[in-house]
MOPAC internal coordinates of N, CA, C and O (Angstrom, degrees):
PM7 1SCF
backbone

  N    0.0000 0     0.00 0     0.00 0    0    0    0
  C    1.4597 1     0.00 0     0.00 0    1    0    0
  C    1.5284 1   108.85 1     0.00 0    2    1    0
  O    1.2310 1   120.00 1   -50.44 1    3    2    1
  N    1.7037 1   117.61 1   129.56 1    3    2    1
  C    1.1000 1   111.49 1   154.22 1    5    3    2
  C    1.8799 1   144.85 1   -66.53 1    6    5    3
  O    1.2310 1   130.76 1   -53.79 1    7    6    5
  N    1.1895 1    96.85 1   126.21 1    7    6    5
  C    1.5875 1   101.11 1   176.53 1    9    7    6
  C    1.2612 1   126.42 1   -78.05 1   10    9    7
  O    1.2310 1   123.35 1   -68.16 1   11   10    9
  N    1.0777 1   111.19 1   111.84 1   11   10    9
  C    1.5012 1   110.88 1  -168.38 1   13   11   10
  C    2.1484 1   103.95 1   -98.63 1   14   13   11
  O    1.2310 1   136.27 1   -35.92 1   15   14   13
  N    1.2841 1    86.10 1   144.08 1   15   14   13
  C    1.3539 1    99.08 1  -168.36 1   17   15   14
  C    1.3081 1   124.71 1   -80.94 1   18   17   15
  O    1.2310 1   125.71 1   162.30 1   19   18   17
  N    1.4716 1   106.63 1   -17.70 1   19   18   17
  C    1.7499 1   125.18 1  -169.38 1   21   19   18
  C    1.5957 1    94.88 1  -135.64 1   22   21   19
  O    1.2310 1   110.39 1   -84.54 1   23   22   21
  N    1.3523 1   135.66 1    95.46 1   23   22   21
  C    1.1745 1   135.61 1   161.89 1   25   23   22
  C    1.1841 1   135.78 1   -46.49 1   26   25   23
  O    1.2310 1   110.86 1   -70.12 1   27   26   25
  N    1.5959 1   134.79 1   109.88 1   27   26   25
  C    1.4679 1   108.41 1   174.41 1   29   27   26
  C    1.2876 1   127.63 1   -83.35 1   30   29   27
  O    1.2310 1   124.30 1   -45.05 1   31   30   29
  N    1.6867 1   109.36 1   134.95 1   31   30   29
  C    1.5130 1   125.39 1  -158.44 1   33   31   30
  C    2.3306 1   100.32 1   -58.11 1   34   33   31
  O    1.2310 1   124.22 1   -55.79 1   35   34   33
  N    1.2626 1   109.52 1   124.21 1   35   34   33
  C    1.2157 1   108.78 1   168.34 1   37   35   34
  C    1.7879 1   107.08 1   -74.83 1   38   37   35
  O    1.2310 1   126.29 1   -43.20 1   39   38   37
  N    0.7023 1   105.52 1   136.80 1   39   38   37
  C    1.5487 1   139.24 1  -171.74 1   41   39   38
  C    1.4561 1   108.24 1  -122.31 1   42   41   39
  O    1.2310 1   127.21 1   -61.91 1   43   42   41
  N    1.6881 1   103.73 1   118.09 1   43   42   41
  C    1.3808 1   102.09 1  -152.97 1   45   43   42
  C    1.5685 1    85.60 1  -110.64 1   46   45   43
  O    1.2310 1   121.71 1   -23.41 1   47   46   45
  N    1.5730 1   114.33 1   156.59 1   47   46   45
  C    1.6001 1   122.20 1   178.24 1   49   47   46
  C    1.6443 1   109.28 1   -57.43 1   50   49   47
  O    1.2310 1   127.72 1   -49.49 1   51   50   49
  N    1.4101 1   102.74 1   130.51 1   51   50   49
  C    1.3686 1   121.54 1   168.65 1   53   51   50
  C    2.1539 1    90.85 1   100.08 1   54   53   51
  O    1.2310 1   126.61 1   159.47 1   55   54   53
  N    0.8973 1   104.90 1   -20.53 1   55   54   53
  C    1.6822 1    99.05 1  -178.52 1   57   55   54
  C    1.3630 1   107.37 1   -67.60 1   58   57   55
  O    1.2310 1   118.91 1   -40.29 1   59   58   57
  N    1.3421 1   119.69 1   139.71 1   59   58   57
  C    1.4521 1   137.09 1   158.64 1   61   59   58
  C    1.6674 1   114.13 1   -96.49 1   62   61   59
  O    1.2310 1   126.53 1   -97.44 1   63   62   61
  N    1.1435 1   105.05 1    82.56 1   63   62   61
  C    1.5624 1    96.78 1   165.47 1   65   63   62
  C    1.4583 1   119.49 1   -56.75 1   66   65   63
  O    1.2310 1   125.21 1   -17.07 1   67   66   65
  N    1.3983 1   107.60 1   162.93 1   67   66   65
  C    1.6135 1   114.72 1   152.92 1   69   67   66
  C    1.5118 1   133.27 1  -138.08 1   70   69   67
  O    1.2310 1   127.07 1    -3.09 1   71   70   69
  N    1.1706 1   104.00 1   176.91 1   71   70   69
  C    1.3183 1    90.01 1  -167.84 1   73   71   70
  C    1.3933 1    99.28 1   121.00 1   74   73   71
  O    1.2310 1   122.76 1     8.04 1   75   74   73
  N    1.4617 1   112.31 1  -171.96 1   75   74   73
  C    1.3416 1   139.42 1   135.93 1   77   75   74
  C    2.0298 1   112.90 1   -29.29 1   78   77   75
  O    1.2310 1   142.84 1   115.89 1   79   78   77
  N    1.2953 1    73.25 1   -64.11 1   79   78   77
  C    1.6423 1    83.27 1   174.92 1   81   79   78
  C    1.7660 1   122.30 1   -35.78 1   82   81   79
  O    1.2310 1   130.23 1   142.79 1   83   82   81
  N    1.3929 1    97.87 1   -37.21 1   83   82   81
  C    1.7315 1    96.02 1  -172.15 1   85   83   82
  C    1.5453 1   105.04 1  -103.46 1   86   85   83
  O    1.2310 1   127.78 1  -123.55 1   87   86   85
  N    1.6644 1   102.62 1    56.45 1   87   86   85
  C    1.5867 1   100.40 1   151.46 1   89   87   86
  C    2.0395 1    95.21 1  -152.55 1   90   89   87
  O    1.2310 1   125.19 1  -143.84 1   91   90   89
  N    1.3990 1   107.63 1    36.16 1   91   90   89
  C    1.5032 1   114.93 1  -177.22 1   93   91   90
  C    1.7040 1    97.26 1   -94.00 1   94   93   91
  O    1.2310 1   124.72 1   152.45 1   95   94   93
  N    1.5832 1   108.55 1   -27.55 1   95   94   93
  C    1.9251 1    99.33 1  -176.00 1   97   95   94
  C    1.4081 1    99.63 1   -70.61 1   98   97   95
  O    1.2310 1   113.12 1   125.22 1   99   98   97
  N    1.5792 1   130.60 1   -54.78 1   99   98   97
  C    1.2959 1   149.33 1  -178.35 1  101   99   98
  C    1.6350 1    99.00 1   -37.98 1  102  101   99
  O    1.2310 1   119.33 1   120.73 1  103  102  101
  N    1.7856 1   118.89 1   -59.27 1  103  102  101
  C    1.4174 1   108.09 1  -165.28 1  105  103  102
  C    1.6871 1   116.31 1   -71.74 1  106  105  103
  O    1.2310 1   116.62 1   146.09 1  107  106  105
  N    1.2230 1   124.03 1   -33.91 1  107  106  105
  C    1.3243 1   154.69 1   140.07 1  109  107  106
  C    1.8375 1    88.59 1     0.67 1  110  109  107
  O    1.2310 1   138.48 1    89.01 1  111  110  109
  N    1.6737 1    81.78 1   -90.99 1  111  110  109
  C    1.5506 1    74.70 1  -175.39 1  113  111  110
  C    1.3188 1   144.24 1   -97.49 1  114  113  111
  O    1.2310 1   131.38 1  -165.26 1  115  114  113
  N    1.4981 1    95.64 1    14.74 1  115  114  113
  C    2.0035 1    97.64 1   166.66 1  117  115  114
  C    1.5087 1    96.83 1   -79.67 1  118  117  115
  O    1.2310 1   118.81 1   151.21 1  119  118  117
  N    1.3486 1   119.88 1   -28.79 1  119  118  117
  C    1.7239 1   120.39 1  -150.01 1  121  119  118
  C    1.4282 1    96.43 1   -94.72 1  122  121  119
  O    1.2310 1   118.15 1   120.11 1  123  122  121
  N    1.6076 1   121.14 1   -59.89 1  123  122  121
  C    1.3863 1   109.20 1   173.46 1  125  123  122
  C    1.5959 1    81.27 1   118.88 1  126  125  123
  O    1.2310 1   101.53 1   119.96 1  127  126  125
  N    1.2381 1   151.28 1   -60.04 1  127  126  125
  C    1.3854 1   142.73 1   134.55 1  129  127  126
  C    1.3546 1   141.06 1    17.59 1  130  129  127
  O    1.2310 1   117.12 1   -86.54 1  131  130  129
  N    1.6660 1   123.08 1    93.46 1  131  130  129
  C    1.7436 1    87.80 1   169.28 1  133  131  130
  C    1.4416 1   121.28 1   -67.98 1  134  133  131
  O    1.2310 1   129.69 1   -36.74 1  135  134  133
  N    1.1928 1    98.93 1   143.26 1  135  134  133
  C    1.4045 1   119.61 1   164.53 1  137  135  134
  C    1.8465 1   124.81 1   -30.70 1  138  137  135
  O    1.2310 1   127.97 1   141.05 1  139  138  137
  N    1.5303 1   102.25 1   -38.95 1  139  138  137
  C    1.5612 1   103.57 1   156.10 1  141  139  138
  C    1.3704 1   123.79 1   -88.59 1  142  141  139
  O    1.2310 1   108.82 1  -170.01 1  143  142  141
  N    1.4138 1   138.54 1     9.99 1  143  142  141
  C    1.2735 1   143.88 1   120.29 1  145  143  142
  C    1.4642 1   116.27 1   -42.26 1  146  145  143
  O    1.2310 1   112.91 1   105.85 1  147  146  145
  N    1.4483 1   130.99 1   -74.15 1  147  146  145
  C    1.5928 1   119.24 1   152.77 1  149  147  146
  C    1.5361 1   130.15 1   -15.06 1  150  149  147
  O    1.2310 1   124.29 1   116.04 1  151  150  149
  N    1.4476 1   109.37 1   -63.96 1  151  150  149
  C    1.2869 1   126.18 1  -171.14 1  153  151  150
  C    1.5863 1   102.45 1   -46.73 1  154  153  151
  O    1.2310 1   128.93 1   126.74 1  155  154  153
  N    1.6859 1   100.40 1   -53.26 1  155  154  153
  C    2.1575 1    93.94 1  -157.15 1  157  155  154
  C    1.0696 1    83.36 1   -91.33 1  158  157  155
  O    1.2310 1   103.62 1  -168.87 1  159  158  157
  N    2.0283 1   147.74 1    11.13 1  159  158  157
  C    1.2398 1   121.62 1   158.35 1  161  159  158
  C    2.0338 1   112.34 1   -70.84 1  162  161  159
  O    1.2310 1   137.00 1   135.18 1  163  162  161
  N    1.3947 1    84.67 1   -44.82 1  163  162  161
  C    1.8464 1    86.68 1  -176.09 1  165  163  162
  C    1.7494 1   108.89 1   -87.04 1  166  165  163
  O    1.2310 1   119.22 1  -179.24 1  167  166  165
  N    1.4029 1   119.08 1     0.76 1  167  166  165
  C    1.1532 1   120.43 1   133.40 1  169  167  166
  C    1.6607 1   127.79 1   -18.57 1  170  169  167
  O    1.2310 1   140.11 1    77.29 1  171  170  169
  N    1.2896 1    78.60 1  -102.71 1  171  170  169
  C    1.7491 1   121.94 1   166.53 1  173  171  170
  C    1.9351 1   109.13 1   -19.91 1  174  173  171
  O    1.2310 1   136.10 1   116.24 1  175  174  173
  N    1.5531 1    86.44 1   -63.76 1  175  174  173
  C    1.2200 1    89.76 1  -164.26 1  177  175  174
  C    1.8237 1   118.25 1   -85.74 1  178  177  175
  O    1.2310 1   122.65 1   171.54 1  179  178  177
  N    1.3730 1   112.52 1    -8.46 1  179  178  177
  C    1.4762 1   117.88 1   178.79 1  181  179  178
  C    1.7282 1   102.95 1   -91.51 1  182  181  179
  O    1.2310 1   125.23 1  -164.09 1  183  182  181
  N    1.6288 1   107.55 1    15.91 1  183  182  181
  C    1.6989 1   104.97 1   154.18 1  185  183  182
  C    1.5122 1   123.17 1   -64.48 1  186  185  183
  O    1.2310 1   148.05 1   153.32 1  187  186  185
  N    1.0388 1    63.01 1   -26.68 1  187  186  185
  C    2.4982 1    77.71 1  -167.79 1  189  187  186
  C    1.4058 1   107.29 1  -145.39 1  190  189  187
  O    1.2310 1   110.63 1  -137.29 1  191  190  189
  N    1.4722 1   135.22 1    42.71 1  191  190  189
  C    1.0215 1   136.17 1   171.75 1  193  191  190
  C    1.8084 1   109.74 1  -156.49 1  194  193  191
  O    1.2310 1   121.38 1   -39.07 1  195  194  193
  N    1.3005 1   114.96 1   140.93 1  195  194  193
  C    1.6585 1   113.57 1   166.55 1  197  195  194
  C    1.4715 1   112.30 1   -63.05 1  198  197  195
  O    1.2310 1   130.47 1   -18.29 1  199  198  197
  N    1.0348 1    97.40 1   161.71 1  199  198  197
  C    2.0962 1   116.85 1   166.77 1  201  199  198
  C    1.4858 1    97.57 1   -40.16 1  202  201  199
  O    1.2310 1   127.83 1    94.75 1  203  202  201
  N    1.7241 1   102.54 1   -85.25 1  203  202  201
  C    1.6848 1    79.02 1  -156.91 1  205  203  202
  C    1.9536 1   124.21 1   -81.53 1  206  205  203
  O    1.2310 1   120.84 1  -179.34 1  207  206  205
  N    1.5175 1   116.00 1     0.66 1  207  206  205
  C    1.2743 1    97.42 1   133.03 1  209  207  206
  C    1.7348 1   148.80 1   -66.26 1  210  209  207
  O    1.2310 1   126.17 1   175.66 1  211  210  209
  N    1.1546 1   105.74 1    -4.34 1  211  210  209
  C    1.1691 1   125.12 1   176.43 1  213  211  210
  C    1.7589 1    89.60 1   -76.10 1  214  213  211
  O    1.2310 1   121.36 1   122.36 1  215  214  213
  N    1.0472 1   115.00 1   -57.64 1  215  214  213
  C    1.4504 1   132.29 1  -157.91 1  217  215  214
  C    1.7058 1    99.58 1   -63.31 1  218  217  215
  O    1.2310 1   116.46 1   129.38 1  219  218  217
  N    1.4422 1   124.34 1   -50.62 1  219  218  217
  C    1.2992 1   134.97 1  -158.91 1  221  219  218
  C    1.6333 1    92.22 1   -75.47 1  222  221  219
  O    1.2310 1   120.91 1   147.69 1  223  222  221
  N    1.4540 1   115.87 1   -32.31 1  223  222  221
  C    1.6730 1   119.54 1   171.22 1  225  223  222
  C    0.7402 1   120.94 1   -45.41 1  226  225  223
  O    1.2310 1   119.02 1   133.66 1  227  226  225
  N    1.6818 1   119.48 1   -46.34 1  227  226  225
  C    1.1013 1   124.24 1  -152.98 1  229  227  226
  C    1.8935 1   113.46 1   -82.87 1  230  229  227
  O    1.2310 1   140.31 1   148.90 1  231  230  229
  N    1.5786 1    78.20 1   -31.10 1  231  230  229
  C    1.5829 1    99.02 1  -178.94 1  233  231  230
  C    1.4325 1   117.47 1   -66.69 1  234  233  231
  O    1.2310 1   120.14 1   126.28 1  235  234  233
  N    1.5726 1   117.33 1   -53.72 1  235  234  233
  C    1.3404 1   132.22 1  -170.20 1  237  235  234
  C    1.8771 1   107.97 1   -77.76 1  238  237  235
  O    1.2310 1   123.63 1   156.25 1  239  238  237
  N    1.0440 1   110.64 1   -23.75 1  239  238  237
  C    1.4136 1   114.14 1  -172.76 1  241  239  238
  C    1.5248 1   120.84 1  -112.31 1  242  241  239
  O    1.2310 1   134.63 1   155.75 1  243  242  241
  N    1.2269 1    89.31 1   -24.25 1  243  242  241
  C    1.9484 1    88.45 1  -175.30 1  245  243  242
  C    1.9071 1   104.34 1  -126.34 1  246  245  243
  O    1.2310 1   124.47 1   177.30 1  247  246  245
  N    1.7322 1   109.03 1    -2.70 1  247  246  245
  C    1.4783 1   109.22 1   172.42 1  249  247  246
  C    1.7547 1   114.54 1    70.80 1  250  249  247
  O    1.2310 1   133.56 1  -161.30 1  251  250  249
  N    1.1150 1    91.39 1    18.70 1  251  250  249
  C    1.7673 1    87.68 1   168.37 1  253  251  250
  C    1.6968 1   105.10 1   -96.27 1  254  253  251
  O    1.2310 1   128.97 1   -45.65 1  255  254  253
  N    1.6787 1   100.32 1   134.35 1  255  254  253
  C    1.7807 1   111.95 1   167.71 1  257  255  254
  C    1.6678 1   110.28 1   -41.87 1  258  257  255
  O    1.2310 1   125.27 1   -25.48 1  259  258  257
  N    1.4990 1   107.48 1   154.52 1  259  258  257
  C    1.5389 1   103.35 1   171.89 1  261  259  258
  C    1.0949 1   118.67 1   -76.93 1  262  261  259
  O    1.2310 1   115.53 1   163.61 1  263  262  261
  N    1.2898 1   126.09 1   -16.39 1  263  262  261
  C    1.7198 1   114.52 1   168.24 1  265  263  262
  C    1.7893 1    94.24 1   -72.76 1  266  265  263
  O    1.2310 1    88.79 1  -145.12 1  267  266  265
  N    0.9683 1   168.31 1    34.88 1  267  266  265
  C    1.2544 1   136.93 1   158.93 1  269  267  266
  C    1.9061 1   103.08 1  -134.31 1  270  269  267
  O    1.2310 1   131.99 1   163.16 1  271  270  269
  N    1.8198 1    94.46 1   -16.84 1  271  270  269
  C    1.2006 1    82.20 1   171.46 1  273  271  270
  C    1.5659 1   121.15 1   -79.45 1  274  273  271
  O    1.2310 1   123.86 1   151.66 1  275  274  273
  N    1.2323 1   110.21 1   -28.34 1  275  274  273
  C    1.9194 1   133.39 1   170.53 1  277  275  274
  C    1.7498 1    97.68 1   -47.39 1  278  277  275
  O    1.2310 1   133.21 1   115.40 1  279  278  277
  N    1.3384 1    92.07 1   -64.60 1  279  278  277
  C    1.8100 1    85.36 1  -171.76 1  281  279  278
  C    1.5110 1    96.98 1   -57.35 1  282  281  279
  O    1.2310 1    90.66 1  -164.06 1  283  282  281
  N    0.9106 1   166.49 1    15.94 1  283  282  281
  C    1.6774 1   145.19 1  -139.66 1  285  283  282
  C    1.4416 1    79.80 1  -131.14 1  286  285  283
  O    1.2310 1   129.51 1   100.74 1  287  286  285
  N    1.8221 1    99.28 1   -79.26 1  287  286  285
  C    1.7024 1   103.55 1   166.42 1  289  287  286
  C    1.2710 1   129.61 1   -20.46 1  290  289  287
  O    1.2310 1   126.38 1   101.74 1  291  290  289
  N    1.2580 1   105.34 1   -78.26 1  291  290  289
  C    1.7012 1   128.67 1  -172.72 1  293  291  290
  C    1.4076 1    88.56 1   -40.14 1  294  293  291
  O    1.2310 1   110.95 1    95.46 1  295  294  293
  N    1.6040 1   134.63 1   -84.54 1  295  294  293
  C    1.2668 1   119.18 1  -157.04 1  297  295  294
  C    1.5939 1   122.39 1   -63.39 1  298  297  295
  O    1.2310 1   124.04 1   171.39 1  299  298  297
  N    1.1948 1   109.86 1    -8.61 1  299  298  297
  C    1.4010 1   101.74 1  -169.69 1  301  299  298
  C    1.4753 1   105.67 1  -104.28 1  302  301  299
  O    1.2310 1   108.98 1  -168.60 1  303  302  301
  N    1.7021 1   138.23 1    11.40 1  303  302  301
  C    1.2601 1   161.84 1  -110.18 1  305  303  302
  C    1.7356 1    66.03 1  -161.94 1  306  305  303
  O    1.2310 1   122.22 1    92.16 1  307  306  305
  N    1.5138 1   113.36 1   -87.84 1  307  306  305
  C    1.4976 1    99.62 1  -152.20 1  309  307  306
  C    1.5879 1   114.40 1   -66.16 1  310  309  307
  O    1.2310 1   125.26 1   154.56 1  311  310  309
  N    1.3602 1   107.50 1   -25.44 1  311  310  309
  C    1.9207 1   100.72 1   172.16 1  313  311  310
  C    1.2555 1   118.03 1   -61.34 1  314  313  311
  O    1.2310 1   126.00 1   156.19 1  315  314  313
  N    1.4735 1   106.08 1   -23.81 1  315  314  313
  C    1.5182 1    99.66 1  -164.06 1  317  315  314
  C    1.7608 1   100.01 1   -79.97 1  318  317  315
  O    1.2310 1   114.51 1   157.19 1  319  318  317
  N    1.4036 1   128.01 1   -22.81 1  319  318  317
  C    1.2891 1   129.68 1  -140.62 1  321  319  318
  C    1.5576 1    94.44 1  -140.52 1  322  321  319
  O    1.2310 1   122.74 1   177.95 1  323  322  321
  N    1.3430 1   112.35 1    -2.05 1  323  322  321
  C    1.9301 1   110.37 1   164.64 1  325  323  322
  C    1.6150 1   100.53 1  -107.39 1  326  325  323
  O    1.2310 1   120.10 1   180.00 1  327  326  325

């Protein structure tokens, strides 16, 4: 089993997350993706890359909007470094 380094937060029915966090149901289902598929991609890739290239990656290569690629970043930027 893979270990993922940045967990995605479970979000229980009727909860409103925030944050970053409350656009992971939305990407889910425009993308078809879980959301921790995202996570250990911008994981992965904020070893050797900035935020918003991380971000422009996400956009140019895998077709996610910049608000969802930012949140993807952004939260997994602050788990890794809070």
């Amino acid at each position: 089993m893979t270990e993922h380094r940045v967990l995605a937060p479970v979000i229980a029915d009727g909860e409103k997350p925030k944050g970053p966090a409350s656009y992971f149901p939305s990407i889910e289902k425009t993308y078809g993706r879980p959301v921790q598929a995202w996570l250990d991609l911008a994981a992965d890739r904020l070893d050797h890359h900035p935020h918003m290239e991380v971000v422009a990656w996400l956009k140019d290569d895998h077709g996610l909007g910049h608000g969802h690629a930012n949140a993807i970043v952004a939260y997994v930027k602050a788990k890794l470094t809070g």
